[in-house]
C-alpha positions as CSV (number, residue, x, y, z in Angstrom):
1,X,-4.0,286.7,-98.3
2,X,-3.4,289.3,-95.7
3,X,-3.2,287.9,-92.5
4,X,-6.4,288.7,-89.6
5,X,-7.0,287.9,-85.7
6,X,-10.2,285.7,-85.5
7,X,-12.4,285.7,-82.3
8,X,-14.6,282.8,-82.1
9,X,-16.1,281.1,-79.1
10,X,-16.1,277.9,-81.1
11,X,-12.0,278.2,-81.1
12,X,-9.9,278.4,-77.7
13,X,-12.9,279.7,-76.0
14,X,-13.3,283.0,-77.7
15,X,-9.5,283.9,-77.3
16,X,-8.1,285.8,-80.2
17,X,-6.0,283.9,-82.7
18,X,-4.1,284.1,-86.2
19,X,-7.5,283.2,-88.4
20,X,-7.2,279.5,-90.0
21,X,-5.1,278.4,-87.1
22,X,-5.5,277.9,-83.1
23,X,-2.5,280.1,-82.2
24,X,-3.6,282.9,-79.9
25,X,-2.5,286.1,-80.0
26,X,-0.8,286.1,-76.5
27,X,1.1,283.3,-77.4
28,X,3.0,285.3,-80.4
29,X,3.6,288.2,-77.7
30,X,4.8,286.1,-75.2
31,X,7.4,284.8,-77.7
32,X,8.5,288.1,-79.0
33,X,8.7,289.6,-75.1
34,X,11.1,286.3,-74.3
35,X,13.1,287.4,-77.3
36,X,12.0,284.9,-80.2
37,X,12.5,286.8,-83.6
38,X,9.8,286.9,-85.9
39,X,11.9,284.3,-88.1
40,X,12.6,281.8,-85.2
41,X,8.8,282.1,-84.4
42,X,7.9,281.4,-88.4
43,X,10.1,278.7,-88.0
44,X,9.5,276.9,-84.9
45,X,5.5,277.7,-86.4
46,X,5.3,277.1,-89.8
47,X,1.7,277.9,-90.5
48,X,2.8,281.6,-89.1
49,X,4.4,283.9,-91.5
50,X,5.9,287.6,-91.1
51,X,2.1,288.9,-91.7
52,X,0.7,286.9,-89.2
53,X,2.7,287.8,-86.3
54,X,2.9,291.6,-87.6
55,X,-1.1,291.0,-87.5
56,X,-0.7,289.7,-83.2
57,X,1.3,292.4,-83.0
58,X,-0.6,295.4,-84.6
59,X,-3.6,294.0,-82.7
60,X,-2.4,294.2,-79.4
61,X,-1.6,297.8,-80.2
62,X,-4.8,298.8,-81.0
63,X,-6.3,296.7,-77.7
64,X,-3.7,299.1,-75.6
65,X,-4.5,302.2,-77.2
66,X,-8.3,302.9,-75.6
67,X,-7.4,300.8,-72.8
68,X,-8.7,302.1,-69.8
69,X,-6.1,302.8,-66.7
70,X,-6.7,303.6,-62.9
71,X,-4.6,305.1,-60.3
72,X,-5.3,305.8,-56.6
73,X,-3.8,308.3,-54.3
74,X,-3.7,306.6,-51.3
75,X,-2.8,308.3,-47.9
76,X,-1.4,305.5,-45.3
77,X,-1.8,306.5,-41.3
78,X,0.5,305.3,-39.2
């Protein structure tokens, strides 16, 4: 069964999560950006496997690719 990110209001308010369980997406990335490997996070989160957190991770990608940025010249007076 391949792994999917499931968005359902009825489930952590609509956050995104690996589907069958109630672990959101940030929550994988947060580990791996504190350094957690995707073994100690299968470990310490048995109902993950490799897929699933490959699944968070692929997903965020795809969030950040059409994200929309900003910047502002701003000229300061003294």
């Amino acid at each position: 069964m391949k792994a999917k990110i499931v968005i359902d209001p009825k489930v952590l308010v609509g956050k995104p999560v690996i589907g069958g369980t109630r672990i959101p997406v940030y929550l994988v990335l947060n580990l791996l950006a504190h350094g957690k490997t995707i073994q100690e996070i299968t470990e310490d989160y048995p109902e993950l496997d490799e897929e699933a957190v490959k699944a968070a991770i692929a997903y965020a990608a795809s969030h950040m690719e059409y994200e929309e940025t900003k910047t502002y010249d701003a000229e300061i007076s003294s």
